[in-house]
PDB file of N, CA, C, O and CB in Angstrom:
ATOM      1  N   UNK A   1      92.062 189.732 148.685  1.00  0.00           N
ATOM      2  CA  UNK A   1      91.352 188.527 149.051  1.00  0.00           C
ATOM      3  C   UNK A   1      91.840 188.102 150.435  1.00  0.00           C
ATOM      4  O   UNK A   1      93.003 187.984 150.821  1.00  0.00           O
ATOM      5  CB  UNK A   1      91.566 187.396 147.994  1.00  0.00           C
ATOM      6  N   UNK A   2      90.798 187.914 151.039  1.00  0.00           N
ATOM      7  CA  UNK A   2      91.106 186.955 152.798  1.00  0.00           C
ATOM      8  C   UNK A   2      91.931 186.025 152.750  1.00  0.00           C
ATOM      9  O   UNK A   2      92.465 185.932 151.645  1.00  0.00           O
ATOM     10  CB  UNK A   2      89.856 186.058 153.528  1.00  0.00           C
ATOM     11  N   UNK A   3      92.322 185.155 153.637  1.00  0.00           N
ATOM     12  CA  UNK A   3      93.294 184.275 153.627  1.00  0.00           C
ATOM     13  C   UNK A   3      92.350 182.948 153.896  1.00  0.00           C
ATOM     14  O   UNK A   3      92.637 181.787 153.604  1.00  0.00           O
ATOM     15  CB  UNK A   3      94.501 184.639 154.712  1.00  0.00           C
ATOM     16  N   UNK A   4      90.984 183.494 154.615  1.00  0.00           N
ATOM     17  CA  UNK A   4      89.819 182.522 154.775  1.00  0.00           C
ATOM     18  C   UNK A   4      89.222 182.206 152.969  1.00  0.00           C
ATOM     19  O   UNK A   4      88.968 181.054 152.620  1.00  0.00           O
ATOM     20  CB  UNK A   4      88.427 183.423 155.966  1.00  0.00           C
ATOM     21  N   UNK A   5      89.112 183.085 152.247  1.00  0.00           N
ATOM     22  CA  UNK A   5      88.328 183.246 151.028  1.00  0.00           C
ATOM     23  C   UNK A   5      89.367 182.930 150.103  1.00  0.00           C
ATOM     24  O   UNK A   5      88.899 182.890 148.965  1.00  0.00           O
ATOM     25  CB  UNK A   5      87.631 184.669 150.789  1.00  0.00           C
ATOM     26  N   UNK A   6      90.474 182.712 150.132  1.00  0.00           N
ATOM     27  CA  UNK A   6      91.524 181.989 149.298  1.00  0.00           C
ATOM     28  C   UNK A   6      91.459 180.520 149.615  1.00  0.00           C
ATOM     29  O   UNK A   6      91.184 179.752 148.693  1.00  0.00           O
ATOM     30  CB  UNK A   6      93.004 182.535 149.581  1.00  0.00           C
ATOM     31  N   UNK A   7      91.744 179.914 151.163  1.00  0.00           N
ATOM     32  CA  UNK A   7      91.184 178.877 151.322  1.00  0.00           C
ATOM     33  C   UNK A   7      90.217 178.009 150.996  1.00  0.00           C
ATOM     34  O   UNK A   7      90.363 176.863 150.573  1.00  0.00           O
ATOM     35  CB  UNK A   7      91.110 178.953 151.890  1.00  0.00           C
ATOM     36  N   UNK A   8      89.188 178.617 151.215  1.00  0.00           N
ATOM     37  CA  UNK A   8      87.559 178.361 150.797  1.00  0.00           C
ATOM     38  C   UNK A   8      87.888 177.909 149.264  1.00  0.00           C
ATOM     39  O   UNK A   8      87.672 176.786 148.808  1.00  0.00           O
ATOM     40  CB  UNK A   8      86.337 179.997 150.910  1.00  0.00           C
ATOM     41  N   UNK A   9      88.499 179.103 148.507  1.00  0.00           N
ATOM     42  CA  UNK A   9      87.891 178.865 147.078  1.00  0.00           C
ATOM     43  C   UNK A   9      89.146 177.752 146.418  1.00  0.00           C
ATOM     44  O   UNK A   9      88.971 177.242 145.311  1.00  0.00           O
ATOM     45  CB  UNK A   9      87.702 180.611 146.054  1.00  0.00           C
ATOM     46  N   UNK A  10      90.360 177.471 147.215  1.00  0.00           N
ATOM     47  CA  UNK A  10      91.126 176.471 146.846  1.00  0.00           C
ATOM     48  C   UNK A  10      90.581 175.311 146.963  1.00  0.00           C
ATOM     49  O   UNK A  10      90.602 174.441 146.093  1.00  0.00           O
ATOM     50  CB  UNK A  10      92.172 176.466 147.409  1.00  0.00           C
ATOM     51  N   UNK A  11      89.824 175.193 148.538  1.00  0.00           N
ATOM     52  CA  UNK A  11      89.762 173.986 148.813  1.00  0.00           C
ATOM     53  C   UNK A  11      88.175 173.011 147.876  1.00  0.00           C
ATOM     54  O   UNK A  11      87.825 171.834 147.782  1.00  0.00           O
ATOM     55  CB  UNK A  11      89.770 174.115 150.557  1.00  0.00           C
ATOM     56  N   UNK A  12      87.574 174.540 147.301  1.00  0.00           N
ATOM     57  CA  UNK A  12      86.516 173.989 146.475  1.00  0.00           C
ATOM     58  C   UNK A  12      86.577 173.257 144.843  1.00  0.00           C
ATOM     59  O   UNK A  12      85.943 172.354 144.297  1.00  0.00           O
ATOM     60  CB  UNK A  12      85.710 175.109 146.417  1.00  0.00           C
ATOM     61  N   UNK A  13      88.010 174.434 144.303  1.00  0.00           N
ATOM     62  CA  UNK A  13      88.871 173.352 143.379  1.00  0.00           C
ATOM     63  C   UNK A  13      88.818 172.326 143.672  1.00  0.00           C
ATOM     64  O   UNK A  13      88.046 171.427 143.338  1.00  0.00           O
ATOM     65  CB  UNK A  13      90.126 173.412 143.242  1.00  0.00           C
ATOM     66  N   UNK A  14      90.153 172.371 144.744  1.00  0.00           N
ATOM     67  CA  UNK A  14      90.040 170.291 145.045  1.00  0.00           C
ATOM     68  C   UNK A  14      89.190 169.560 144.991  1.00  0.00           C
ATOM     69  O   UNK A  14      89.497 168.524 144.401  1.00  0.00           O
ATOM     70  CB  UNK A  14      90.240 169.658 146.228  1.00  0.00           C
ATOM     71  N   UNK A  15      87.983 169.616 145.426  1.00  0.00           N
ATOM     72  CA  UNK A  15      86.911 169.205 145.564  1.00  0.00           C
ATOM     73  C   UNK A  15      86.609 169.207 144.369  1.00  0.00           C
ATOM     74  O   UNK A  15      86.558 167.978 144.407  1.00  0.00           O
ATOM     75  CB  UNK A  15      86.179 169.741 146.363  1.00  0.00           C
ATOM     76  N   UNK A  16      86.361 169.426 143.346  1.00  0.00           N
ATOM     77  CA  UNK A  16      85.839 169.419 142.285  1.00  0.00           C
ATOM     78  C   UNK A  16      87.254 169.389 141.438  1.00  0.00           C
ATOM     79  O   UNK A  16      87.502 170.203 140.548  1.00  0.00           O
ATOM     80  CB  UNK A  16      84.792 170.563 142.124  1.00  0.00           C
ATOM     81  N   UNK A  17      87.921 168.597 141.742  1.00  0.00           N
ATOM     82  CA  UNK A  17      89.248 168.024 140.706  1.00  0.00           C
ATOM     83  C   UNK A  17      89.775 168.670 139.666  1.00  0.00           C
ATOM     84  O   UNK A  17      90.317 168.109 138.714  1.00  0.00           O
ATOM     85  CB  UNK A  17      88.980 166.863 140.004  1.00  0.00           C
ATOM     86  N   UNK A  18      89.612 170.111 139.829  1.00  0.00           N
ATOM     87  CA  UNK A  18      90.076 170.960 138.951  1.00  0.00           C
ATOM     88  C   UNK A  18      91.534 171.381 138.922  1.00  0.00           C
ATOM     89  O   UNK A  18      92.094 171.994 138.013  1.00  0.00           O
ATOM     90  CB  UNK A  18      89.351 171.952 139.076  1.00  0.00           C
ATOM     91  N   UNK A  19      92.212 170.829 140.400  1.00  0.00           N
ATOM     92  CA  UNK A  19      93.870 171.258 140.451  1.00  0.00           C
ATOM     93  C   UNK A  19      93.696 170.030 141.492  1.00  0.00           C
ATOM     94  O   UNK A  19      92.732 169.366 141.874  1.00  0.00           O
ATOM     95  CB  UNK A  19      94.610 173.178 141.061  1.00  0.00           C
ATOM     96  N   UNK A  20      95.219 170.040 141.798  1.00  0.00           N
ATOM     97  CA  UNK A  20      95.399 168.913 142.828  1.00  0.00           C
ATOM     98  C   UNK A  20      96.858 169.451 143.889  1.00  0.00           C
ATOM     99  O   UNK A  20      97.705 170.273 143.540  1.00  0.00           O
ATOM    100  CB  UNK A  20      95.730 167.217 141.826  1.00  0.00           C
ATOM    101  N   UNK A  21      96.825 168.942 144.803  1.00  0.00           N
ATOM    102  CA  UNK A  21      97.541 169.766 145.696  1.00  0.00           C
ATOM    103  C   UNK A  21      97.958 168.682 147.164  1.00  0.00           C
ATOM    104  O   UNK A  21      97.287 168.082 148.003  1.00  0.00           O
ATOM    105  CB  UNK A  21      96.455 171.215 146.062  1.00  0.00           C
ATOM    106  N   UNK A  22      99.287 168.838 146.913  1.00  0.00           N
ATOM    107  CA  UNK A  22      99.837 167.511 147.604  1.00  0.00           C
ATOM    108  C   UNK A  22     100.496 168.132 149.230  1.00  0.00           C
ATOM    109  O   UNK A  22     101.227 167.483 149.979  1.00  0.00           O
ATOM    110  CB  UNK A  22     101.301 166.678 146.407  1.00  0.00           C
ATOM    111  N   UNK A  23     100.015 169.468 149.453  1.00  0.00           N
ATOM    112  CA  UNK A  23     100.355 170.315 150.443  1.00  0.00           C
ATOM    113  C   UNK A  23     101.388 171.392 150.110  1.00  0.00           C
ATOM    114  O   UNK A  23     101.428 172.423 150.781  1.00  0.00           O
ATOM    115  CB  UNK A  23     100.777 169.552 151.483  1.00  0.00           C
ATOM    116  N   UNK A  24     102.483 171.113 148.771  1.00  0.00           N
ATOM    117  CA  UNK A  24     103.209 171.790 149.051  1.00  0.00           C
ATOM    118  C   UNK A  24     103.146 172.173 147.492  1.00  0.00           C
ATOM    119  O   UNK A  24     103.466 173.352 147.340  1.00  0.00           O
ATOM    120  CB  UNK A  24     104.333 171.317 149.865  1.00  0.00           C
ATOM    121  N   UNK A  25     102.816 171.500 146.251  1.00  0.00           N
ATOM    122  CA  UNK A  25     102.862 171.421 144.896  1.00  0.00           C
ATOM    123  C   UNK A  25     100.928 171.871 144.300  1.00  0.00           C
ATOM    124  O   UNK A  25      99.961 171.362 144.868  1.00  0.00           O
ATOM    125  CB  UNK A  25     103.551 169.588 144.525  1.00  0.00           C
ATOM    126  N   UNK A  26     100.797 172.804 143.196  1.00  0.00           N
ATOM    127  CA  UNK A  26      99.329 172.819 143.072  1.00  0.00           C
ATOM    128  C   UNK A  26      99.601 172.420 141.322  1.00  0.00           C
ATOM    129  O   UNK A  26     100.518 172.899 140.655  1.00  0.00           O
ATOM    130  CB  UNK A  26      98.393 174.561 143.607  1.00  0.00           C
ATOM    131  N   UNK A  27      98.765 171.626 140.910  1.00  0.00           N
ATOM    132  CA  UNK A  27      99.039 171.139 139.435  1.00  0.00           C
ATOM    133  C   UNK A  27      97.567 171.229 139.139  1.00  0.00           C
ATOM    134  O   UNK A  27      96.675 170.672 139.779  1.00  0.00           O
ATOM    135  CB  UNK A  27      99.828 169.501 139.160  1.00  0.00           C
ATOM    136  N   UNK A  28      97.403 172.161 137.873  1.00  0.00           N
ATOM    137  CA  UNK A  28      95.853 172.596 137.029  1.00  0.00           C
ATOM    138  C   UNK A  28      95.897 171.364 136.682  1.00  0.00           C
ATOM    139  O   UNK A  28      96.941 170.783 136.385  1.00  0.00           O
ATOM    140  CB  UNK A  28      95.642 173.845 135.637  1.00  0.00           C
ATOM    141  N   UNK A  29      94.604 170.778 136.689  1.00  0.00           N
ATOM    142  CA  UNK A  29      94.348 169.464 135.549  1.00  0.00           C
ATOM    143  C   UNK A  29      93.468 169.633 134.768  1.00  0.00           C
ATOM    144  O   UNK A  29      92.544 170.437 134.899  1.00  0.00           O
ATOM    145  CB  UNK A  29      93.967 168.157 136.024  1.00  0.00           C
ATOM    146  N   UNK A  30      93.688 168.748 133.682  1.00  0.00           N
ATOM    147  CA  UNK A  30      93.184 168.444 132.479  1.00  0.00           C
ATOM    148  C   UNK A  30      91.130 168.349 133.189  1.00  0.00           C
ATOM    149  O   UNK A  30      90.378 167.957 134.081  1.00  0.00           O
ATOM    150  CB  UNK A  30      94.200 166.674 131.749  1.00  0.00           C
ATOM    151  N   UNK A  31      91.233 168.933 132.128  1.00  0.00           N
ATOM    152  CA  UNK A  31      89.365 168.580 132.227  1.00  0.00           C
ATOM    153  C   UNK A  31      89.059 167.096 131.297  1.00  0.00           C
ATOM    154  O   UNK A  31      89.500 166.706 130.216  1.00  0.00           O
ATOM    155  CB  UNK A  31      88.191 170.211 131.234  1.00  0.00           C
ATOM    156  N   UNK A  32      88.136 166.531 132.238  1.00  0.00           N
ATOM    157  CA  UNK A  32      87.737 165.305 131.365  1.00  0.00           C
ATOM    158  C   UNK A  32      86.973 165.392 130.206  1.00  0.00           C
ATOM    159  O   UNK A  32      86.455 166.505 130.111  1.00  0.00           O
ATOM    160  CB  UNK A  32      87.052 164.442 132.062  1.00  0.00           C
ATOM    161  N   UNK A  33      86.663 164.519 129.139  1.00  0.00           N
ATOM    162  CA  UNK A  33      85.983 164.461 128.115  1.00  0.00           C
ATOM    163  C   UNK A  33      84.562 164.996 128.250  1.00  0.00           C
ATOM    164  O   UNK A  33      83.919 165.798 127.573  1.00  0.00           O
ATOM    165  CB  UNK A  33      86.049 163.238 127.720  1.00  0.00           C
ATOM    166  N   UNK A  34      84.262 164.236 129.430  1.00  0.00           N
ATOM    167  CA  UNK A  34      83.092 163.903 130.152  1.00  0.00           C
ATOM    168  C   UNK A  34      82.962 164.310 131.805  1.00  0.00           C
ATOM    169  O   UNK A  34      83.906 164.055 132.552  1.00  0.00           O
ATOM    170  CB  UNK A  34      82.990 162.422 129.972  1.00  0.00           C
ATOM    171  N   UNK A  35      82.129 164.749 132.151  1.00  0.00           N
ATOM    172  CA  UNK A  35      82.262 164.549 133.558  1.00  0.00           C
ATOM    173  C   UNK A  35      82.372 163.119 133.883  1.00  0.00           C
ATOM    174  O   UNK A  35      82.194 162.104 133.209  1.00  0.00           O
ATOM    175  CB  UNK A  35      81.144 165.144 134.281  1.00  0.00           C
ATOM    176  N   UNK A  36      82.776 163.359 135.324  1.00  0.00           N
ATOM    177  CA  UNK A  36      83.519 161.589 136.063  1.00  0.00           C
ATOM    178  C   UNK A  36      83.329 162.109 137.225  1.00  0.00           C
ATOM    179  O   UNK A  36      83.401 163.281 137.597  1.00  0.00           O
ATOM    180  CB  UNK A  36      85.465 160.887 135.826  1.00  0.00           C
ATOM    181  N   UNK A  37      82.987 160.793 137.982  1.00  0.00           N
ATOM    182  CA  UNK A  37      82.666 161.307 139.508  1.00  0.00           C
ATOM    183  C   UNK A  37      84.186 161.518 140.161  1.00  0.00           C
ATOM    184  O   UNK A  37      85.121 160.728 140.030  1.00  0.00           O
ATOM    185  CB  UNK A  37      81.654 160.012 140.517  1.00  0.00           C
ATOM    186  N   UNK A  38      84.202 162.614 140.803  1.00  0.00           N
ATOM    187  CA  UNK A  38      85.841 163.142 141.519  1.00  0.00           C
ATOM    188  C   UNK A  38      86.347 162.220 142.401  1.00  0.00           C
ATOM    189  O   UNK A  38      85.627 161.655 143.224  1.00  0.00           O
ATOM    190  CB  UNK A  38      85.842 164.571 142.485  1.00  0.00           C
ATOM    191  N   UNK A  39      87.186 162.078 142.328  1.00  0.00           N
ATOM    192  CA  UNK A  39      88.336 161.109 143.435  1.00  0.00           C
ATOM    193  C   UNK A  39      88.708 162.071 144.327  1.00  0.00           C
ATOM    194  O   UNK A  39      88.891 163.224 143.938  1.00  0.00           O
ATOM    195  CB  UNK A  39      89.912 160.396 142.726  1.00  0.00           C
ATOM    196  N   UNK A  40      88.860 161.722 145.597  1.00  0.00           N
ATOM    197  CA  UNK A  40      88.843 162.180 146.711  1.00  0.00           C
ATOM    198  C   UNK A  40      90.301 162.388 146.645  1.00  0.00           C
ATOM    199  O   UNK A  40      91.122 161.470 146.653  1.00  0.00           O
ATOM    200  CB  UNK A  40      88.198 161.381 147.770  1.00  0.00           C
ATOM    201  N   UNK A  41      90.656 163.996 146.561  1.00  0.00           N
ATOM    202  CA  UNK A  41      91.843 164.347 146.590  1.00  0.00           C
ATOM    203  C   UNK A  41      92.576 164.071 147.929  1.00  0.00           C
ATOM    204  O   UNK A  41      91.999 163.514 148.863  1.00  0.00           O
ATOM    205  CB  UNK A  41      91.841 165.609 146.224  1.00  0.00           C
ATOM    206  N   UNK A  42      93.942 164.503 147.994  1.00  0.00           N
ATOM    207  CA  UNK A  42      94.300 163.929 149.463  1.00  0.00           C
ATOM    208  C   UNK A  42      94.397 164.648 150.859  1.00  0.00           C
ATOM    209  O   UNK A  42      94.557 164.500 152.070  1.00  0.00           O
ATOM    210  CB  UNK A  42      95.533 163.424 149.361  1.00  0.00           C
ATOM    211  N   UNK A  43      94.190 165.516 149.842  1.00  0.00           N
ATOM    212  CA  UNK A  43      93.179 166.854 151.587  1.00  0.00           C
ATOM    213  C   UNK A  43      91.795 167.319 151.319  1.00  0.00           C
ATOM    214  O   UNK A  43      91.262 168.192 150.634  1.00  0.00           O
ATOM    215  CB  UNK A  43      94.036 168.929 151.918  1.00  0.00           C
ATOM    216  N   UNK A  44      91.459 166.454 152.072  1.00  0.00           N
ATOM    217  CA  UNK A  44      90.033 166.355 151.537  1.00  0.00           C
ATOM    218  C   UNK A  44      89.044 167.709 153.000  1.00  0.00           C
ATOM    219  O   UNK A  44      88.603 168.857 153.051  1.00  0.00           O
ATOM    220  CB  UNK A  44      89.420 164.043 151.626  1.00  0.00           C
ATOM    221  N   UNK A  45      89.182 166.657 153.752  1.00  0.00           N
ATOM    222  CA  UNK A  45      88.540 166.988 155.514  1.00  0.00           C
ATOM    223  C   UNK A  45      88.819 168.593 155.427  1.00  0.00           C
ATOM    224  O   UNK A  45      89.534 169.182 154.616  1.00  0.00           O
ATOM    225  CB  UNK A  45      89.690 166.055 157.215  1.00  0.00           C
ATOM    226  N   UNK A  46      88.013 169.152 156.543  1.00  0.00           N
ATOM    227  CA  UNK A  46      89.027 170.384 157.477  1.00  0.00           C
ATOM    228  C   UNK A  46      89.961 170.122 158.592  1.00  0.00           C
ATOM    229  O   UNK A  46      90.667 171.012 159.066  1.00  0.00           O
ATOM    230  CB  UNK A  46      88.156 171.375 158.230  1.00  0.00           C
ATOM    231  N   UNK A  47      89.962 168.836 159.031  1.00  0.00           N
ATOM    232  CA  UNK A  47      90.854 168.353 159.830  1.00  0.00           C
ATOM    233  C   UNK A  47      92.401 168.104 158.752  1.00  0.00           C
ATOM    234  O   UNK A  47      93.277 168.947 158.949  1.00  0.00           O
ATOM    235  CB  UNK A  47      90.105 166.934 160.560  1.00  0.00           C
ATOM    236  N   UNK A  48      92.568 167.516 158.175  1.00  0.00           N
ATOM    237  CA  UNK A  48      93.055 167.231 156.927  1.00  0.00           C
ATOM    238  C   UNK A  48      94.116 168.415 156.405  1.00  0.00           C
ATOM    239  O   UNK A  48      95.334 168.397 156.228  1.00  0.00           O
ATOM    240  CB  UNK A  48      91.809 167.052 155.987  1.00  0.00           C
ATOM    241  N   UNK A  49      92.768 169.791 156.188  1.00  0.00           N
ATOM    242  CA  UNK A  49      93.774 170.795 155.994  1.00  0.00           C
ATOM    243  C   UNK A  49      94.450 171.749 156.725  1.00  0.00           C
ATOM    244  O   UNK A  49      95.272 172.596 156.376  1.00  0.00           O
ATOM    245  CB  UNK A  49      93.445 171.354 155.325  1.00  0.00           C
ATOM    246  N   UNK A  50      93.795 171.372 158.183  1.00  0.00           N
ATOM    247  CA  UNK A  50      94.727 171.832 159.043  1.00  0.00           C
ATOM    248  C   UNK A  50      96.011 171.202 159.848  1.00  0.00           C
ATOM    249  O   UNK A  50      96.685 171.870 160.632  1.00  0.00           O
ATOM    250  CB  UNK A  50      94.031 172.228 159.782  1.00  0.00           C
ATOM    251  N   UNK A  51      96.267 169.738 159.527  1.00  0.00           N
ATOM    252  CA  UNK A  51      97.027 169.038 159.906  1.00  0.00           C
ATOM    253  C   UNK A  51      98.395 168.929 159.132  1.00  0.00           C
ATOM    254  O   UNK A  51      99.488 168.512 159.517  1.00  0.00           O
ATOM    255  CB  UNK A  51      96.380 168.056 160.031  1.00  0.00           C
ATOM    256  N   UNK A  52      97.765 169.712 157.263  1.00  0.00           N
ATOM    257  CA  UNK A  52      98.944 168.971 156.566  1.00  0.00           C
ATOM    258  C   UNK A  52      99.424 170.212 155.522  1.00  0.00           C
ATOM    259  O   UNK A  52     100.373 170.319 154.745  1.00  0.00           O
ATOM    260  CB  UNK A  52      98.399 167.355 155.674  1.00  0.00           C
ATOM    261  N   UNK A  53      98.182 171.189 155.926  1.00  0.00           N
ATOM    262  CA  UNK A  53      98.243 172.536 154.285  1.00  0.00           C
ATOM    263  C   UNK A  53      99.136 173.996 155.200  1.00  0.00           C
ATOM    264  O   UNK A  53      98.652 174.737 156.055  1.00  0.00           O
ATOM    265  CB  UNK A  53      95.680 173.399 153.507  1.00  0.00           C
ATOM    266  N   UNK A  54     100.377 174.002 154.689  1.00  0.00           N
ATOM    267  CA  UNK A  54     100.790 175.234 155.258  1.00  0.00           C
ATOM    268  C   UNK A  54     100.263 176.401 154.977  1.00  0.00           C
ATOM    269  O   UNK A  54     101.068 177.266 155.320  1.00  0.00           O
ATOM    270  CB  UNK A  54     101.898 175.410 155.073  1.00  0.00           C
ATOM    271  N   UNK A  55      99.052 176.987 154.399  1.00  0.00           N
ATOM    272  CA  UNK A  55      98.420 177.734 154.398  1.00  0.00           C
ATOM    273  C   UNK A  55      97.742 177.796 155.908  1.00  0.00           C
ATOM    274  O   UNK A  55      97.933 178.535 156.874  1.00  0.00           O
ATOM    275  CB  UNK A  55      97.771 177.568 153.308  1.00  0.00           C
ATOM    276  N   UNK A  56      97.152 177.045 155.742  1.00  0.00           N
ATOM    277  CA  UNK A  56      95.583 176.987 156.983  1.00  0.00           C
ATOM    278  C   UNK A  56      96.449 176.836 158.248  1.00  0.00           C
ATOM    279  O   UNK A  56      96.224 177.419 159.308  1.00  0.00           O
ATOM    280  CB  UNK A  56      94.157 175.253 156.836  1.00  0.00           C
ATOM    281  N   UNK A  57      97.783 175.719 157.942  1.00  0.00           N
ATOM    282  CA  UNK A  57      98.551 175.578 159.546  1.00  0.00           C
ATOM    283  C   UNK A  57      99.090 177.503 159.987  1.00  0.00           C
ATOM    284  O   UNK A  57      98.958 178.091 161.060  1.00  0.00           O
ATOM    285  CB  UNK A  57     100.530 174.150 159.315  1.00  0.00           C
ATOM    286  N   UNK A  58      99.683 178.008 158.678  1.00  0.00           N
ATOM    287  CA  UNK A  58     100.215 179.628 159.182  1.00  0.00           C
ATOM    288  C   UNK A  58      98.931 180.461 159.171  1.00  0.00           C
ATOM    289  O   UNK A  58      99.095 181.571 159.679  1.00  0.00           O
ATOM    290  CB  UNK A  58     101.468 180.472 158.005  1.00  0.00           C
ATOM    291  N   UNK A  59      97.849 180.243 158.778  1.00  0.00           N
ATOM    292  CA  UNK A  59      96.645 181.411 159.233  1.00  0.00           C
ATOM    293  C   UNK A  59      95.891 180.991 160.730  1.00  0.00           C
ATOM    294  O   UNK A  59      95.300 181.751 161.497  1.00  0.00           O
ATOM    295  CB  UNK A  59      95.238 181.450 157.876  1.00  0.00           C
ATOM    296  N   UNK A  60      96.135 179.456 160.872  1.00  0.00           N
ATOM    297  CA  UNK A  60      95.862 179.193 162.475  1.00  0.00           C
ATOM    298  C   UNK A  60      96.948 179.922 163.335  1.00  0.00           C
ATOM    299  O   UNK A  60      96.586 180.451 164.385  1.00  0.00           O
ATOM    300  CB  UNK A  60      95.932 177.499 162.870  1.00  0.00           C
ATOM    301  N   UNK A  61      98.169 179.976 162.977  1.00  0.00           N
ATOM    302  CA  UNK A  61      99.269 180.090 164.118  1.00  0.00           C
ATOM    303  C   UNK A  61      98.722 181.236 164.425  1.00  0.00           C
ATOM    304  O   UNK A  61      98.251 181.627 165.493  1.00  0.00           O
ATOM    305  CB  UNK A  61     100.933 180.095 163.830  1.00  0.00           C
ATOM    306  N   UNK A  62      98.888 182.095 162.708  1.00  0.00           N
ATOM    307  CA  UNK A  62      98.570 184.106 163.024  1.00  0.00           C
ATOM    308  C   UNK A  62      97.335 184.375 163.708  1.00  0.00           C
ATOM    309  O   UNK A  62      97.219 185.423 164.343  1.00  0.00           O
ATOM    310  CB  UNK A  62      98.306 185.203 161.435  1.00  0.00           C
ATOM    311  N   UNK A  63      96.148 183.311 163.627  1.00  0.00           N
ATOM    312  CA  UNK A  63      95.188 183.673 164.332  1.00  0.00           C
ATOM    313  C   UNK A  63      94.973 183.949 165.613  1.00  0.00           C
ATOM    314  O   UNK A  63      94.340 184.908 166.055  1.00  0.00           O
ATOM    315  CB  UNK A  63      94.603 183.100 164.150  1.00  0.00           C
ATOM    316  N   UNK A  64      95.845 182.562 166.586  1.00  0.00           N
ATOM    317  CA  UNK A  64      96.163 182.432 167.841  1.00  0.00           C
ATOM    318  C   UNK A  64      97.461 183.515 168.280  1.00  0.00           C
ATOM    319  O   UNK A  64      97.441 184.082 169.372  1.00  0.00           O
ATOM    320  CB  UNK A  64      96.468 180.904 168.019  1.00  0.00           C
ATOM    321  N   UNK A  65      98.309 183.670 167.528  1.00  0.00           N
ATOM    322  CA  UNK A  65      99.476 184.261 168.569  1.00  0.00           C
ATOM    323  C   UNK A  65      99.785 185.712 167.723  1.00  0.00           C
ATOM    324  O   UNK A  65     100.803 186.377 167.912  1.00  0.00           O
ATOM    325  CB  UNK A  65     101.143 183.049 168.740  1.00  0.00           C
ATOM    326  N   UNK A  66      99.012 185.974 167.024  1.00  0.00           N
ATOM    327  CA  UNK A  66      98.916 187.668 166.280  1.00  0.00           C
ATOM    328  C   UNK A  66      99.841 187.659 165.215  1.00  0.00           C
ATOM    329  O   UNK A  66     100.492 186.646 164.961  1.00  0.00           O
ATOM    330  CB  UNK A  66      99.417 189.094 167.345  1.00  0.00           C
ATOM    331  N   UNK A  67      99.983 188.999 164.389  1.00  0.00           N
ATOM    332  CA  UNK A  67     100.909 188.807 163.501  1.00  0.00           C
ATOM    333  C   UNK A  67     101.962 188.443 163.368  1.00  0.00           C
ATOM    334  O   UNK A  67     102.218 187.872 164.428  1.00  0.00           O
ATOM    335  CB  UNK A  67     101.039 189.367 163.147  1.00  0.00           C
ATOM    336  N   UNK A  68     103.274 188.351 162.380  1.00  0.00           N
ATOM    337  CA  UNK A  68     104.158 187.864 162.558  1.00  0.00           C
ATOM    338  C   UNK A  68     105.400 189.396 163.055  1.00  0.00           C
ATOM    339  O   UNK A  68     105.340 190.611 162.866  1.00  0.00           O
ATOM    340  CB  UNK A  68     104.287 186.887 161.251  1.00  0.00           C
ATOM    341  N   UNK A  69     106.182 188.684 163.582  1.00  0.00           N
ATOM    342  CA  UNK A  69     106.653 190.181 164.610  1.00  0.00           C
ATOM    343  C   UNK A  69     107.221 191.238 163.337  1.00  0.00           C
ATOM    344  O   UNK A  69     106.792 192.392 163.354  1.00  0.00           O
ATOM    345  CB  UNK A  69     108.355 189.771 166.087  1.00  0.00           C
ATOM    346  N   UNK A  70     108.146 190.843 162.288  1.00  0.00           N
ATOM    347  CA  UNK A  70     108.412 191.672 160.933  1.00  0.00           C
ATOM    348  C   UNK A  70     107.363 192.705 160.784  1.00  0.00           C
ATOM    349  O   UNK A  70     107.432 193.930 160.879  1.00  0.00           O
ATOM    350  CB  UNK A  70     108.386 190.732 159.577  1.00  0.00           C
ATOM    351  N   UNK A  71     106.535 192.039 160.570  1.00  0.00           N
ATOM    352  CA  UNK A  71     105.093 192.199 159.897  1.00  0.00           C
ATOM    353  C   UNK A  71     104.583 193.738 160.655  1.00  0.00           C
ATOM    354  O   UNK A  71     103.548 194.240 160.217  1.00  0.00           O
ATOM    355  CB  UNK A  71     103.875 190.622 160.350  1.00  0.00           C
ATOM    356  N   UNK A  72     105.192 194.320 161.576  1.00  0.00           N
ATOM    357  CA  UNK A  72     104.388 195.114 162.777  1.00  0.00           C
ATOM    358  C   UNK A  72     104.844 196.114 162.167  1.00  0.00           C
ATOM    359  O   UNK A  72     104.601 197.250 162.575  1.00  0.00           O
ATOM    360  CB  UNK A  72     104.667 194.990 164.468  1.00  0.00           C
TER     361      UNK A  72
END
């Protein structure tokens, strides 16, 4: 899986309140009885998850300045 297509499909969880994710912690949640309209988790934006999710901040760095030097 991509590091774009892991993103994507995390950040669509959140969105749909299925886990919750405080940048550094991911906690499955409980499904409601009922559906309920979702509360706006706290990385919501794409600004958001690039300011605060060490995922998206280390796939920006690798994007701009290439792999990591180990890594070669």
């Amino acid at each position: 899986m991509t590091i774009e297509r892991y993103l994507e499909a995390r950040k669509a969880l959140i969105r749909k309140d299925l886990i919750a994710f405080d940048g550094t912690r991911f906690h499955v949640l409980s499904l409601p009885a009922r559906p309920l309209s979702p509360t706006p988790p706290a990385l919501q934006t794409d600004e958001d998850f690039e300011a605060d999710d060490p995922a998206t901040v280390r796939h920006l760095i690798q994007s701009t300045f290439g792999s990591h030097p180990s890594k070669r």
